[in-house]
N, C-alpha and C positions, 0 to 999 in steps of 0.2 A: 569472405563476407565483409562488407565494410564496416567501419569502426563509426558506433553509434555517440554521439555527441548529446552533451544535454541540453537540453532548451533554453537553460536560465545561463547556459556561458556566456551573453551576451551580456547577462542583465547584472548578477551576482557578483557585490564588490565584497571582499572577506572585509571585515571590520566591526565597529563596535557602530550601536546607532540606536536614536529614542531615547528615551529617558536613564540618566545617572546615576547610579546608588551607589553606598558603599559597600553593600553585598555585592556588588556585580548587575550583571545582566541578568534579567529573568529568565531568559530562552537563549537557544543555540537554534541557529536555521543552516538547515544545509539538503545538499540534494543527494541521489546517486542513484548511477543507471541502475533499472531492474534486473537486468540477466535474461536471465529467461523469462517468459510469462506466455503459458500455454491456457485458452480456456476449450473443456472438452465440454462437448453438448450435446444433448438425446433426445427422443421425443420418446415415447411410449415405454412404460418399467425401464427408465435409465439408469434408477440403483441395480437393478440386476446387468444390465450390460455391461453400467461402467465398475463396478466393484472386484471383478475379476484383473484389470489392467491396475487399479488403485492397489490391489494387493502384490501385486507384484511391485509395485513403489514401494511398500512398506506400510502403505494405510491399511487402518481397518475397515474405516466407511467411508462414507464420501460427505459426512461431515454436516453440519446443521449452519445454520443462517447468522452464526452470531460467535462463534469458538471456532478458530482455526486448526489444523491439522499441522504438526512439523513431524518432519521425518530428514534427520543428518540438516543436508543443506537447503531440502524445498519444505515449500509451507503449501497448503491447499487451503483452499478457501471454497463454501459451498454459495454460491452467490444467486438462485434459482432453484426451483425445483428438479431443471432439466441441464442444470449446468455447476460445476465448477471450473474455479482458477488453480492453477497451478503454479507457484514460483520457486526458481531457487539460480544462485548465483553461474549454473553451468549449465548447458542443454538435459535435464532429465532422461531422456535414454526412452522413450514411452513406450509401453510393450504393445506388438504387433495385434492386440485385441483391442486398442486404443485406435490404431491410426487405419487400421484394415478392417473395420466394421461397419453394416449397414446400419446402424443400430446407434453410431454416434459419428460426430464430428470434430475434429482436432482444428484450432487455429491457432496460430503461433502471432499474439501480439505485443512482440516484446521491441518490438518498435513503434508502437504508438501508446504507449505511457512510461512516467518517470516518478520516481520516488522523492515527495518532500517531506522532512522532516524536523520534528519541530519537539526539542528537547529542555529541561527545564525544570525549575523549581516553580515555574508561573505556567508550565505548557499546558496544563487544564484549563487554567483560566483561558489563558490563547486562544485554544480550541473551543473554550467555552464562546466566545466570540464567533466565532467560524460559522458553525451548525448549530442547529436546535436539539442538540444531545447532550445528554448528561453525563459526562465525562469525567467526575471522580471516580477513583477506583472500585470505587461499591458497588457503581454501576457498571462501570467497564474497566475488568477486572483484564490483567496481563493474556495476553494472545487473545482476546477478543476484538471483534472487530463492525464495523456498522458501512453500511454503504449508504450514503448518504448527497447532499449537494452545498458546495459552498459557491455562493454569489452565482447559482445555475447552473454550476459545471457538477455532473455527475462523477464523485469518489469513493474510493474503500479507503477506512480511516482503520488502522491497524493499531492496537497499544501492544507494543515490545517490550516494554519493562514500564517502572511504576511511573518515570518521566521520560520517555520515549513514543513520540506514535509517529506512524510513519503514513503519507495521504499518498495514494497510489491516484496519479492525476494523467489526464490525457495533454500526450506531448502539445497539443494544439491549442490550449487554454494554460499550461504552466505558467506563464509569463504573468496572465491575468490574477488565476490564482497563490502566484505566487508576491505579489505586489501586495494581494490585501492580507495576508498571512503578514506581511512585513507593517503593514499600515495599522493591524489589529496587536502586534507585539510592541510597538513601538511606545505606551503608556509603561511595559513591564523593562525596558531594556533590551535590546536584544543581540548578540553577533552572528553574522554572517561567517562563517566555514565553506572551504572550499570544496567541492565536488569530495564525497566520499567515494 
């Protein structure tokens, strides 16, 4: 299999950039390949199709529109009524009632999106900048997540920890949206990090 590259290698100088303080930077930006990213899709009773292969991952359900699923190293995400995503850093192993049924569809797109990440004592604010979401933790509380659009490009904006979210962005627009991520942090400080 060939060796997946990130989009922003081109673009992403590590350093410090925007505004000074003597706190430091407000943000950390940095990228890093997905791994894996399988989305499985169904048309008609999909919780019953798909739930049987989810239990054998280790989920319970197939998860609601706004709380993530983790289990060890993947995470799920319910992104549809007739879909979710699947991630985790190694091929999941999908059981044979996932990939060999009339009843759903397995596609593996872990070559057309990349993970940016945008960390911080200001990453709210950042983000607040980004999307039209409300991104305190009151509102989006640790492992929840929103699908959303920044400057057009359709994203899932994931919070990892209280200053961690990670935008699961399509390889073909990272450059763009990663440019205005750097244009909107640049009031708070921010460093650039190298591919995680």
């Amino acid at each position: 299999m060939p060796e997946i590259h990130s989009p922003l290698d081109s673009i992403r100088q590590p350093g410090s950039f925007g505004a000074s303080f003597d706190t430091g930077p407000g943000v950390a930006l940095s990228d890093r390949p997905v791994g894996t990213l399988v989305q499985i899709a169904g048309w008609d009773d999909f919780e019953a199709a798909v739930l049987p292969g989810l239990k054998e991952l280790g989920f319970n359900d197939a998860g609601d529109y706004r709380n993530c699923r983790r289990i060890d190293s993947m995470t799920l995400y319910r992104t549809a009524p007739d879909r979710v995503l699947i991630t985790g850093q190694s091929e999941p192993g999908l059981p044979v009632s996932m990939t060999d049924s009339d009843a759903l569809a397995a596609l593996d797109l872990s070559h057309s999106r990349t993970w940016i990440i945008v960390e911080g004592a200001a990453a709210e604010e950042v983000m607040a900048r980004l999307a039209p979401i409300d991104f305190r933790a009151s509102s989006m509380p640790v492992d929840s997540f929103v699908q959303t659009g920044i400057h057009h490009v359709g994203v899932l904006i994931h919070r990892t920890t209280e200053m961690r979210f990670e935008i699961l962005t399509p390889v073909t627009w990272a450059r763009s949206v990663w440019g205005l991520i750097c244009l909107n942090a640049a009031p708070f400080g921010y460093n650039v990090e190298g591919e995680a």
